[in-house]
Each structure stands twice: as C-alpha cells, then as structure tokens.
mmCIF file of the N, C-alpha and C atoms, coordinates in Angstrom:
data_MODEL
# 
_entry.id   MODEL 
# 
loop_
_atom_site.group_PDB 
_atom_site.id 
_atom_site.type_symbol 
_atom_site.label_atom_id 
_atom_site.label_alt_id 
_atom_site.label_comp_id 
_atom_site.label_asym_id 
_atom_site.label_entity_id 
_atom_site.label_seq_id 
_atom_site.pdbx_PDB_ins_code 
_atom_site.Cartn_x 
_atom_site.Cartn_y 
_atom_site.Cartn_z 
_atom_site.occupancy 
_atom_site.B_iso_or_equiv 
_atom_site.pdbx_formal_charge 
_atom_site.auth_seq_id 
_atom_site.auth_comp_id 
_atom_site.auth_asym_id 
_atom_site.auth_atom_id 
_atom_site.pdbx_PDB_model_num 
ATOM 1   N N  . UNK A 1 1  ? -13.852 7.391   -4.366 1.00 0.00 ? 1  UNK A N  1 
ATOM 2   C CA . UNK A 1 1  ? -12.959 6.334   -4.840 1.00 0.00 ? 1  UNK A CA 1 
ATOM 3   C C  . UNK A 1 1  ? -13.761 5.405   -5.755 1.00 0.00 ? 1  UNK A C  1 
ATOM 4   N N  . UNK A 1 2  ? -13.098 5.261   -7.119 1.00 0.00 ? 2  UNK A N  1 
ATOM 5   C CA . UNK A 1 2  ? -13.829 4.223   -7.978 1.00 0.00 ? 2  UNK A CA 1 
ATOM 6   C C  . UNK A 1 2  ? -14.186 2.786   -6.807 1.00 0.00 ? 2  UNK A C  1 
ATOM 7   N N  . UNK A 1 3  ? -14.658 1.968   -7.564 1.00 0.00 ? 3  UNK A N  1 
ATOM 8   C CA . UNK A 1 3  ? -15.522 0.722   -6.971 1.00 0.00 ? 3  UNK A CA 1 
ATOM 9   C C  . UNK A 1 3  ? -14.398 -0.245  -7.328 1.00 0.00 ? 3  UNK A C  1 
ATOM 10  N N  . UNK A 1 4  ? -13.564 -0.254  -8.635 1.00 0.00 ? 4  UNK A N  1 
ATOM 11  C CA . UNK A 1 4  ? -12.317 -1.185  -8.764 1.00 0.00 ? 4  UNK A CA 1 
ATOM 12  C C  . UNK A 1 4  ? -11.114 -0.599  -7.877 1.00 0.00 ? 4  UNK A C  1 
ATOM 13  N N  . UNK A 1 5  ? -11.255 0.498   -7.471 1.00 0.00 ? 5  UNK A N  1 
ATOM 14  C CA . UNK A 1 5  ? -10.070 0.726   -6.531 1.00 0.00 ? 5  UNK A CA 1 
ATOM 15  C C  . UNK A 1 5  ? -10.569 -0.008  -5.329 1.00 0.00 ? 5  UNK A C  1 
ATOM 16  N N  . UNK A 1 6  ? -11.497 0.485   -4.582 1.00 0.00 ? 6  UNK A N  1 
ATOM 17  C CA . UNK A 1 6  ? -11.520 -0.203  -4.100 1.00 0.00 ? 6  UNK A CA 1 
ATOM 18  C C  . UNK A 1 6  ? -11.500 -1.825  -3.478 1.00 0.00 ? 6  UNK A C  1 
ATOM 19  N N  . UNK A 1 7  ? -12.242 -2.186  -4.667 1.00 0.00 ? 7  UNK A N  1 
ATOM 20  C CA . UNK A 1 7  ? -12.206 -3.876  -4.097 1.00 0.00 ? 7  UNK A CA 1 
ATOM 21  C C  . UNK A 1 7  ? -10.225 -3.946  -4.413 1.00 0.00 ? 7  UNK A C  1 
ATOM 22  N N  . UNK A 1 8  ? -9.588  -3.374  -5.188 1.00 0.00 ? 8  UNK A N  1 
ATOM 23  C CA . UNK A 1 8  ? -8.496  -4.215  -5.414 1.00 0.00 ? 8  UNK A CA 1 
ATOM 24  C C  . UNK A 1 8  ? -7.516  -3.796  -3.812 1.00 0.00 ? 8  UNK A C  1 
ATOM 25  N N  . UNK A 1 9  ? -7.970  -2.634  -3.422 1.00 0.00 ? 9  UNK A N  1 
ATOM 26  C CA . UNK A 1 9  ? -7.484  -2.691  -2.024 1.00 0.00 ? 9  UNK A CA 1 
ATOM 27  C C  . UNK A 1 9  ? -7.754  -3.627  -0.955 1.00 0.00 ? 9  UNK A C  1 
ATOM 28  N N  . UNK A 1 10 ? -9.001  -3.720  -0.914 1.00 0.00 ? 10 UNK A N  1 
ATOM 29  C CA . UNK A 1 10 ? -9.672  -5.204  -0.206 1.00 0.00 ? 10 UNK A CA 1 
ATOM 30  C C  . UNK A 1 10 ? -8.556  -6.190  -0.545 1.00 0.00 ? 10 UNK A C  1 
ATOM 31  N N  . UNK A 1 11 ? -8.630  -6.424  -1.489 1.00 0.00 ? 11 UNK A N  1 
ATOM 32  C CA . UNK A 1 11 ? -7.970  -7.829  -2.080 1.00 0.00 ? 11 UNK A CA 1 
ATOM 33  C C  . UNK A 1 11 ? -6.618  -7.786  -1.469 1.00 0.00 ? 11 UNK A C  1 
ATOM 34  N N  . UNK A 1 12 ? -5.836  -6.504  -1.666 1.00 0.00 ? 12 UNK A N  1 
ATOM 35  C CA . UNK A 1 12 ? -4.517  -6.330  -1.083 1.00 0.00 ? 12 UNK A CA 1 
ATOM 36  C C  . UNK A 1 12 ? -4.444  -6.284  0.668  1.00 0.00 ? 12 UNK A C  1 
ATOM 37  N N  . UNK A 1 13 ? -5.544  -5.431  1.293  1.00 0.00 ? 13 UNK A N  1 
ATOM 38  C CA . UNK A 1 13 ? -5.295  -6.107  2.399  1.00 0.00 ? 13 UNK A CA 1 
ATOM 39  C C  . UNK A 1 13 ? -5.723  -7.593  3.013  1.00 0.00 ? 13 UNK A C  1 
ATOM 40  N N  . UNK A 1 14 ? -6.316  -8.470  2.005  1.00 0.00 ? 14 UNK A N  1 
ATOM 41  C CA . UNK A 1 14 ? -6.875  -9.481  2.092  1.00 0.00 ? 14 UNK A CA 1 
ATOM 42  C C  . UNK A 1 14 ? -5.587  -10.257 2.167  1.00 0.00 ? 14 UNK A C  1 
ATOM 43  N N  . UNK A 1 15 ? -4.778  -10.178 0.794  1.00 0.00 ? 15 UNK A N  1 
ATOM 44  C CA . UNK A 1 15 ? -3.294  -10.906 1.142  1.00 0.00 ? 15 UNK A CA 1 
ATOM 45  C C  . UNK A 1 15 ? -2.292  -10.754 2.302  1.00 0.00 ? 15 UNK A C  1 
ATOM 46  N N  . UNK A 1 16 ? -2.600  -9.461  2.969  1.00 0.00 ? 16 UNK A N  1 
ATOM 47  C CA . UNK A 1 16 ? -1.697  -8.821  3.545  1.00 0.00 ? 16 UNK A CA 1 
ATOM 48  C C  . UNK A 1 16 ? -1.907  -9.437  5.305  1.00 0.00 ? 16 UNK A C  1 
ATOM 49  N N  . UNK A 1 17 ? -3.280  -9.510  5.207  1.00 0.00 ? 17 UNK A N  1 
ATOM 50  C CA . UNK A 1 17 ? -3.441  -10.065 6.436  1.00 0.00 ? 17 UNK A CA 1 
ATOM 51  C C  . UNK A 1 17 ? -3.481  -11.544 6.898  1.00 0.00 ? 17 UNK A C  1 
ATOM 52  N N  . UNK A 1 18 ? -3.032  -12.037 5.654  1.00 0.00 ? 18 UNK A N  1 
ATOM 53  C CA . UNK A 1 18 ? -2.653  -13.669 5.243  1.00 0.00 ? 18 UNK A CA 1 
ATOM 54  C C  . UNK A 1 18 ? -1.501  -13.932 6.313  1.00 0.00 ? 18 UNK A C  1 
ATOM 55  N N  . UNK A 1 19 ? -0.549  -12.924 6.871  1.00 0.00 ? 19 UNK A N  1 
ATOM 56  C CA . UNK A 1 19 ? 0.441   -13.317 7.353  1.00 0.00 ? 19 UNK A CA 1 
ATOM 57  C C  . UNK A 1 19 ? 0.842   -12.548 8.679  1.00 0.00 ? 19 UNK A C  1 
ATOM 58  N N  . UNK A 1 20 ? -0.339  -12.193 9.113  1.00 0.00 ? 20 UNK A N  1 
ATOM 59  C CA . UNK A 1 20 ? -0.290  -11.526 10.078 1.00 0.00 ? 20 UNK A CA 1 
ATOM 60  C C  . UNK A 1 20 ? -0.334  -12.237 10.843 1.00 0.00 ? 20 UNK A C  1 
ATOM 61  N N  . UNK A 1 21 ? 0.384   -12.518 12.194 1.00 0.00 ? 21 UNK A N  1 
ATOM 62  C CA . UNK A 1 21 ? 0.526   -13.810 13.409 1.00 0.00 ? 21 UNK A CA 1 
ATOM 63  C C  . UNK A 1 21 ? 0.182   -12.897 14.599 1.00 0.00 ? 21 UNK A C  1 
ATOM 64  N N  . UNK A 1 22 ? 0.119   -11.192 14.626 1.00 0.00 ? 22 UNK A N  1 
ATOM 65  C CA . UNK A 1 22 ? -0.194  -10.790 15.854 1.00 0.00 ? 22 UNK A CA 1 
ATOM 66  C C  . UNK A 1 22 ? -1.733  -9.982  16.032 1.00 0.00 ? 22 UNK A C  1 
ATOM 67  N N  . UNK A 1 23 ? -2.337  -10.667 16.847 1.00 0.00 ? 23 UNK A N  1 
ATOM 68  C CA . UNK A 1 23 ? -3.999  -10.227 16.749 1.00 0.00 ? 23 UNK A CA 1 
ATOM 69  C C  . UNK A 1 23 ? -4.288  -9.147  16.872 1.00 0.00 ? 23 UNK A C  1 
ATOM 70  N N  . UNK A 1 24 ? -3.610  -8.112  16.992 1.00 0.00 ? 24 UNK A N  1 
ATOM 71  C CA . UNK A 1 24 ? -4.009  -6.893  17.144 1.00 0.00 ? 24 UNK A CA 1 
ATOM 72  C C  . UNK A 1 24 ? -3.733  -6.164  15.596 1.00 0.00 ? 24 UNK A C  1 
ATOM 73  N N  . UNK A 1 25 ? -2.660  -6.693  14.794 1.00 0.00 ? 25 UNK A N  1 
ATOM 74  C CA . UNK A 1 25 ? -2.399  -6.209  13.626 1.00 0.00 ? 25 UNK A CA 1 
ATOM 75  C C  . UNK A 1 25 ? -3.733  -6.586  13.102 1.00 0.00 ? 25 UNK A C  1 
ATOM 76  N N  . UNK A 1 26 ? -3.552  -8.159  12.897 1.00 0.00 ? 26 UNK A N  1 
ATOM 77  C CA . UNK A 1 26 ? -5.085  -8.436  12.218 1.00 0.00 ? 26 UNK A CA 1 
ATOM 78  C C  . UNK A 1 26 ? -6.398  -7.743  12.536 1.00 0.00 ? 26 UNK A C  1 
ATOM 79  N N  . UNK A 1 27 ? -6.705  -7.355  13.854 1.00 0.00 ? 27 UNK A N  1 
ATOM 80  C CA . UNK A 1 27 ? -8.058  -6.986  14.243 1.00 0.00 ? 27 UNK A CA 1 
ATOM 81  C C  . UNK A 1 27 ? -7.598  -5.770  13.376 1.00 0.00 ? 27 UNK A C  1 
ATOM 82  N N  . UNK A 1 28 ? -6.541  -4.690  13.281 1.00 0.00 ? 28 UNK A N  1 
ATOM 83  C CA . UNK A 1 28 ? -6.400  -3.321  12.807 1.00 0.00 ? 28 UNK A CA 1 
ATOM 84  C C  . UNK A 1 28 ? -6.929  -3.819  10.693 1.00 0.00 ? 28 UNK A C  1 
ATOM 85  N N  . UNK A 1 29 ? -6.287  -4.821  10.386 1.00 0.00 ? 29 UNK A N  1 
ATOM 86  C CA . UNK A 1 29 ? -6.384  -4.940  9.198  1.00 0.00 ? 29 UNK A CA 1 
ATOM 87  C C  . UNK A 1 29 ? -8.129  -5.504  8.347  1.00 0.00 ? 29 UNK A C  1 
ATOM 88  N N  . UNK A 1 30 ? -8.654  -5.882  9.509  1.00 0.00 ? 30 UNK A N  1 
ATOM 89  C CA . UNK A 1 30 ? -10.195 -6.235  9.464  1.00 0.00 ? 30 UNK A CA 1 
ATOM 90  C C  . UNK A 1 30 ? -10.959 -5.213  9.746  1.00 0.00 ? 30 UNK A C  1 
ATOM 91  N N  . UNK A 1 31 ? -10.578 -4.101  10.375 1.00 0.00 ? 31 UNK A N  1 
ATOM 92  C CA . UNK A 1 31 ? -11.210 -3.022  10.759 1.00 0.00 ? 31 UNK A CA 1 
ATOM 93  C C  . UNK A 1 31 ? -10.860 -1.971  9.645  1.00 0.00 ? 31 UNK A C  1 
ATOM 94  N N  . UNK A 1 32 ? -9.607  -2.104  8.592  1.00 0.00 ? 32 UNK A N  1 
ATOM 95  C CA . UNK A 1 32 ? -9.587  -1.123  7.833  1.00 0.00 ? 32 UNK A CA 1 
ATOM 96  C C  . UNK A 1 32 ? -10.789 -2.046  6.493  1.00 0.00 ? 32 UNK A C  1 
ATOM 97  N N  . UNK A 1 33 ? -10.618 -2.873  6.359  1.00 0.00 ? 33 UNK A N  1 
ATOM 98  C CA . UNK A 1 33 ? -11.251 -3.710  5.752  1.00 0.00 ? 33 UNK A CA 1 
ATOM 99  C C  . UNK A 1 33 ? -12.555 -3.466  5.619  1.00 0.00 ? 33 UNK A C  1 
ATOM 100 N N  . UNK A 1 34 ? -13.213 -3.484  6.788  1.00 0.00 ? 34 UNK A N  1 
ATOM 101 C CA . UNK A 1 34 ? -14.759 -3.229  7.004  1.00 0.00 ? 34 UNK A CA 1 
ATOM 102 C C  . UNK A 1 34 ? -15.063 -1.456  6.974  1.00 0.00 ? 34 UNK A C  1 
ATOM 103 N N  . UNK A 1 35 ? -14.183 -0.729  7.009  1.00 0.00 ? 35 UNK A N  1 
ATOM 104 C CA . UNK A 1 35 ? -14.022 0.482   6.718  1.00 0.00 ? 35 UNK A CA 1 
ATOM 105 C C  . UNK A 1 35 ? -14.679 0.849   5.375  1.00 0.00 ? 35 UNK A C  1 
ATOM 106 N N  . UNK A 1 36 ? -13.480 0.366   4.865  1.00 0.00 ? 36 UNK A N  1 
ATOM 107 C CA . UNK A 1 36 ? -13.378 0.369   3.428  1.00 0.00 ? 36 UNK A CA 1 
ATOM 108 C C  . UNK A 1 36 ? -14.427 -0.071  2.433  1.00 0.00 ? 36 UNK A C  1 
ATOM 109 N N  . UNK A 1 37 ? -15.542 -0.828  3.279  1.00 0.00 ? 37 UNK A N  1 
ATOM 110 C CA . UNK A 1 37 ? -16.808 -1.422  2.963  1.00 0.00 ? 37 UNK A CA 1 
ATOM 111 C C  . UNK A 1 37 ? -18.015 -0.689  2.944  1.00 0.00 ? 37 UNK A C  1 
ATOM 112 N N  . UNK A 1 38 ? -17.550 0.245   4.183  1.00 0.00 ? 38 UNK A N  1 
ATOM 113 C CA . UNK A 1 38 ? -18.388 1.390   4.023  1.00 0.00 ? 38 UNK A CA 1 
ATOM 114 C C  . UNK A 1 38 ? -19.291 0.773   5.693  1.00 0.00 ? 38 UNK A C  1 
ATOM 115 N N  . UNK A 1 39 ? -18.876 0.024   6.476  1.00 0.00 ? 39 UNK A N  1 
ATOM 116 C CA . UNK A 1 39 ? -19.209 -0.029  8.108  1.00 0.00 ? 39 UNK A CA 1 
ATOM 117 C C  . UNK A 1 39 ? -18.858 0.831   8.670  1.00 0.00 ? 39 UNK A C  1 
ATOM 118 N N  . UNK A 1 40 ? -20.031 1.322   9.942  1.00 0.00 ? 40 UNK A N  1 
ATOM 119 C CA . UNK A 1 40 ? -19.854 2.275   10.988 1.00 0.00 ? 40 UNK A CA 1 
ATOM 120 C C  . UNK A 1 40 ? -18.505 1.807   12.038 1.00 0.00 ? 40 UNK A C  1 
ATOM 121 N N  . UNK A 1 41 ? -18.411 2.899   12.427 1.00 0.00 ? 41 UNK A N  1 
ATOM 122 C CA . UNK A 1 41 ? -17.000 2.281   13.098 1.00 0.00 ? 41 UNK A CA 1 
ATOM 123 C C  . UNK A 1 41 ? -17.849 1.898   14.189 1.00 0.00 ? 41 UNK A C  1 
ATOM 124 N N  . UNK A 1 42 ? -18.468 2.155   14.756 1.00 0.00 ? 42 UNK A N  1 
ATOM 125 C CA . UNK A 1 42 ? -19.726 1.873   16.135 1.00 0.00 ? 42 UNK A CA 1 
ATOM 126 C C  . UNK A 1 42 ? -19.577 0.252   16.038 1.00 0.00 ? 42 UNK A C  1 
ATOM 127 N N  . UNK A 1 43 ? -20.119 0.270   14.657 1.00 0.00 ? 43 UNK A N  1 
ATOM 128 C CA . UNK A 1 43 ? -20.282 -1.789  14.394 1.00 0.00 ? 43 UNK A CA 1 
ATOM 129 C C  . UNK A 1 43 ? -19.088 -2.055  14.399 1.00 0.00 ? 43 UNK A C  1 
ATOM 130 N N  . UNK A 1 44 ? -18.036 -1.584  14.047 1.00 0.00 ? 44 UNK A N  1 
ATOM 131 C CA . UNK A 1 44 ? -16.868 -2.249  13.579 1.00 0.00 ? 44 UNK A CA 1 
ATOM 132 C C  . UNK A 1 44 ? -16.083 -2.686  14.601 1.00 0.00 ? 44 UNK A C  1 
ATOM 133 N N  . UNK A 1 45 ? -15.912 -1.714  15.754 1.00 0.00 ? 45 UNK A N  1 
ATOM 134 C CA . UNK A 1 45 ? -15.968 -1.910  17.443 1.00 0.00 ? 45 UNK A CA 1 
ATOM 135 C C  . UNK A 1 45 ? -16.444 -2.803  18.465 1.00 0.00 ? 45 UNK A C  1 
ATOM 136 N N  . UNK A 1 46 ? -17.459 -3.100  18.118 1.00 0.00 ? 46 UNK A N  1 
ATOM 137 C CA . UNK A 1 46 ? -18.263 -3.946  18.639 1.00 0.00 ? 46 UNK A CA 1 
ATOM 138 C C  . UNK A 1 46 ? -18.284 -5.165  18.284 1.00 0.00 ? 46 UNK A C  1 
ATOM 139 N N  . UNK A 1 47 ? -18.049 -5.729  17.202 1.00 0.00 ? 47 UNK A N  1 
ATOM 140 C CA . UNK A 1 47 ? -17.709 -6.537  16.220 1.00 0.00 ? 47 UNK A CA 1 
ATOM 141 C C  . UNK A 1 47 ? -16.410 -7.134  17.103 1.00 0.00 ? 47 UNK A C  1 
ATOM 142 N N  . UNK A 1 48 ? -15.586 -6.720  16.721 1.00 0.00 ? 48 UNK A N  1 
ATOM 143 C CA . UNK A 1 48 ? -13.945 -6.878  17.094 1.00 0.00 ? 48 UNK A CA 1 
ATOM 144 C C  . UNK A 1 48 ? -13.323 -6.621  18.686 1.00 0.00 ? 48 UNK A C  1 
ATOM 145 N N  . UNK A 1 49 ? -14.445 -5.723  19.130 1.00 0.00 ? 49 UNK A N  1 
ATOM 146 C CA . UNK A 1 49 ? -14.440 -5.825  20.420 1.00 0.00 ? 49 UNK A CA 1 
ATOM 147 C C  . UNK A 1 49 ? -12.673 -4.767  21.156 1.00 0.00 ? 49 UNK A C  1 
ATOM 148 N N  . UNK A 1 50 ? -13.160 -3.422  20.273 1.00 0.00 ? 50 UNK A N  1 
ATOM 149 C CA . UNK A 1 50 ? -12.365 -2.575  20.673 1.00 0.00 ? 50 UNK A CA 1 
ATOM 150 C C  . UNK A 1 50 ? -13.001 -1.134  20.499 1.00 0.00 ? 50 UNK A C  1 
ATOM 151 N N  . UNK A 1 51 ? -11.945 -0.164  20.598 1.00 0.00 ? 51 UNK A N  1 
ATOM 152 C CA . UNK A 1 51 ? -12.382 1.366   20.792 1.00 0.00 ? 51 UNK A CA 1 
ATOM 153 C C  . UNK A 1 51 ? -12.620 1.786   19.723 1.00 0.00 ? 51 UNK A C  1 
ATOM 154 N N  . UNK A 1 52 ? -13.877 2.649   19.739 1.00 0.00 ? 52 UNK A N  1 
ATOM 155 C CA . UNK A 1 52 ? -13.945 3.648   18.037 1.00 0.00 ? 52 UNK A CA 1 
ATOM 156 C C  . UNK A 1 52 ? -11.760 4.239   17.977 1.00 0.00 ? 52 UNK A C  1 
ATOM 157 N N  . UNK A 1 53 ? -11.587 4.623   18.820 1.00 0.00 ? 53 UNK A N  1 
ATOM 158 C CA . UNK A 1 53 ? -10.152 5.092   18.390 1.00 0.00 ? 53 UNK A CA 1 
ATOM 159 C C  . UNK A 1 53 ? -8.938  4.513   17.950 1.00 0.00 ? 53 UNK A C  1 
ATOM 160 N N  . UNK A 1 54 ? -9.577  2.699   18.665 1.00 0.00 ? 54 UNK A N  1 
ATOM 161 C CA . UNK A 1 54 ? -8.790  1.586   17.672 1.00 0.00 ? 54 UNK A CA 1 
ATOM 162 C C  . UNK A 1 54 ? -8.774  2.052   15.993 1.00 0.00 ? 54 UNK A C  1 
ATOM 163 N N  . UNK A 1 55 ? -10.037 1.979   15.688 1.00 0.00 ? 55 UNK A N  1 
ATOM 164 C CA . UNK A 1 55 ? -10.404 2.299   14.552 1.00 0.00 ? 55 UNK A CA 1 
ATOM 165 C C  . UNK A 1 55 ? -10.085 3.022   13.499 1.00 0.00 ? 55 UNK A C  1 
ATOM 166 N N  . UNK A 1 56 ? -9.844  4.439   14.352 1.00 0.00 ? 56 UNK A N  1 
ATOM 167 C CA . UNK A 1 56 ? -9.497  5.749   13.732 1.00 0.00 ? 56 UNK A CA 1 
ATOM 168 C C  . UNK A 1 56 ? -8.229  5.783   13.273 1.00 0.00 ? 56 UNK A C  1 
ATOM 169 N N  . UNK A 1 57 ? -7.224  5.581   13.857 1.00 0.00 ? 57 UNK A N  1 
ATOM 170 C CA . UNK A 1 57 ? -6.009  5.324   13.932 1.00 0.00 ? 57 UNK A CA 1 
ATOM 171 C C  . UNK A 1 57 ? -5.434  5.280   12.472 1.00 0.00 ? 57 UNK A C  1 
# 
C-alpha cells in the first residue's frame, strides 16, 4: 500500500473515531489504527488491554 494511502486512511479513521461513544468500538478503531502503522498485534493487545483475536477481527 502506497504511504499516501495510507496515512489518508489514518486520517479517516481518525475522524471516524471522533464519534465513537462505545469503548469497545473505539478500542477496535485504535487497534486498526496502530495496525495500519505497522504495530505487532502482541503490543497492540497489551496496550489496549485485549485479545490478539480482538485484533484480528
């Protein structure tokens, strides 16, 4: 994936999670986030304080 696709996805789930009121959406939208960054899901888990299969999803 180009490097401008990417960040402009960032950016879109950046807005997207602007309006998220239920914490589990958000933790899912920070975890695709840090994904997308190129984080282990191991850290990303641990971090957020859920399952690698949260993750996967």
């Amino acid at each position: 994936m180009l490097e401008q696709e990417k960040e402009k996805e960032i950016k879109e789930l950046d807005e997207w999670m602007k309006g998220i009121l239920d914490g589990r959406e958000l933790k899912r939208g920070i975890a695709v986030k840090l994904v997308k960054q190129g984080w282990a899901y191991r850290a990303i888990a641990e971090i957020l304080n859920v399952s690698n299969s949260f993750i996967s999803k």
